[in-house]
C-alpha positions as CSV (number, residue, x, y, z in Angstrom):
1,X,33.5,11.5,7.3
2,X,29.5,10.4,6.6
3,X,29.4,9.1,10.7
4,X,31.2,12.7,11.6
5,X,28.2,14.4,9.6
6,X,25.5,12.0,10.9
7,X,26.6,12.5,14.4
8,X,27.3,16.3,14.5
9,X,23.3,16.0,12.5
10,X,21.9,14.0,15.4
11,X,23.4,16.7,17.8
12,X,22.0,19.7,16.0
13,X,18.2,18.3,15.9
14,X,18.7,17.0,19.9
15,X,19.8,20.5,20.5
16,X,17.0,22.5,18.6
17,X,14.6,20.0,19.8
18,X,15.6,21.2,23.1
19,X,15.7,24.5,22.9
20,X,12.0,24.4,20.9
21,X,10.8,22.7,24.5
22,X,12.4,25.4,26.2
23,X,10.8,28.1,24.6
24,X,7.4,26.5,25.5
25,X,7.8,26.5,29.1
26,X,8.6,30.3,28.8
27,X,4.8,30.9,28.1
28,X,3.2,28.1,30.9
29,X,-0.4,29.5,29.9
30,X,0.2,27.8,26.6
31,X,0.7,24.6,28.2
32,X,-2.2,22.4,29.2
33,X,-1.2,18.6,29.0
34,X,2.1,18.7,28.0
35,X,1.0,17.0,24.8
36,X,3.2,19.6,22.6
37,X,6.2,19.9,24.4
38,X,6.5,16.0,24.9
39,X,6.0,15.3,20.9
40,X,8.6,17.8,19.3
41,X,11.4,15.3,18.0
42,X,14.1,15.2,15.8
43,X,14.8,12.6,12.4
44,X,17.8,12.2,10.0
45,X,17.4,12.3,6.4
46,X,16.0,8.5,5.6
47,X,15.4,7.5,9.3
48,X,13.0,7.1,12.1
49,X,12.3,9.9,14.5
50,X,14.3,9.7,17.9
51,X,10.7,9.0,19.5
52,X,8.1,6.5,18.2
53,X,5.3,7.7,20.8
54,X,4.7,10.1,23.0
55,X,1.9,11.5,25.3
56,X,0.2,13.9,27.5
57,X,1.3,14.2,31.3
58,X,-2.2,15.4,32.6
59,X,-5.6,15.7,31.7
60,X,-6.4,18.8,30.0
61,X,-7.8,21.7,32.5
62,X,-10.0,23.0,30.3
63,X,-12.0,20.4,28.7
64,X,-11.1,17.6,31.7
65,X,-10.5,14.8,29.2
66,X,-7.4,12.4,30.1
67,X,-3.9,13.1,28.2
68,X,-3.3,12.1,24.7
69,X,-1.0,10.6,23.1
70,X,0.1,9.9,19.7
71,X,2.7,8.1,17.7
72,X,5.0,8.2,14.9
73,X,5.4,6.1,11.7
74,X,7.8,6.2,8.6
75,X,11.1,7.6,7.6
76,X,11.8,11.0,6.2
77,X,12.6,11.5,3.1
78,X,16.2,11.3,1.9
79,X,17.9,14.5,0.5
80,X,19.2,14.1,-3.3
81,X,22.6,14.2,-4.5
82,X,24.3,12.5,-1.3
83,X,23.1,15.9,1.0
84,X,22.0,14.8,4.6
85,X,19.7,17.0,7.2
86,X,18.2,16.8,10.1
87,X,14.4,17.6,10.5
88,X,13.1,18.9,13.9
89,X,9.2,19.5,14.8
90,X,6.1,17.5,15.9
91,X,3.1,15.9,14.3
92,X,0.3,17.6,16.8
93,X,-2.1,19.4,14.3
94,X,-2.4,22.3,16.1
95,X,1.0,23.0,16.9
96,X,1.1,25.8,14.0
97,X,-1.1,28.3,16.5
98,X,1.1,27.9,19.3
């Protein structure tokens, strides 16, 4: 039963993941490199994210410097008392104004 919950886990965060990349290229004025979109990722309880790195796919318009990229390091933290989750979002500081 744990790999049944771990798997139907890992489906949920691909899925919101998804659907949170979706919903930014609804509003293409909010996209400039593509840095954003490309970082939002999904992690089980105690694991890696799906993606260790991730960048840019242009130069930004507005200040003409080359794409970004970035990376990620760690696990998350593991939920008490044998509860598992799955954790969806992105490590880009300013992805709380967008």
């Amino acid at each position: 039963m744990y790999d049944r919950v771990r798997k139907a886990l890992t489906a949920m965060g691909v899925q919101a993941a998804t659907l949170a990349k979706t919903e930014l290229q609804k509003t293409p004025s909010r996209i400039d490199t593509g840095l954003l979109r490309n970082s939002i990722t999904h992690a089980l309880d105690g694991e890696s994210t799906a993606i260790s790195g991730y960048s840019g796919d242009k130069p930004s318009k507005y200040t003409g410097k080359p794409a970004e990229s970035g990376t990620y390091s760690g696990t998350m933290p593991s939920e008490a008392q044998g509860r598992q989750a799955v954790y969806v979002g992105t490590n880009v500081s300013y992805s709380v104004y967008v």
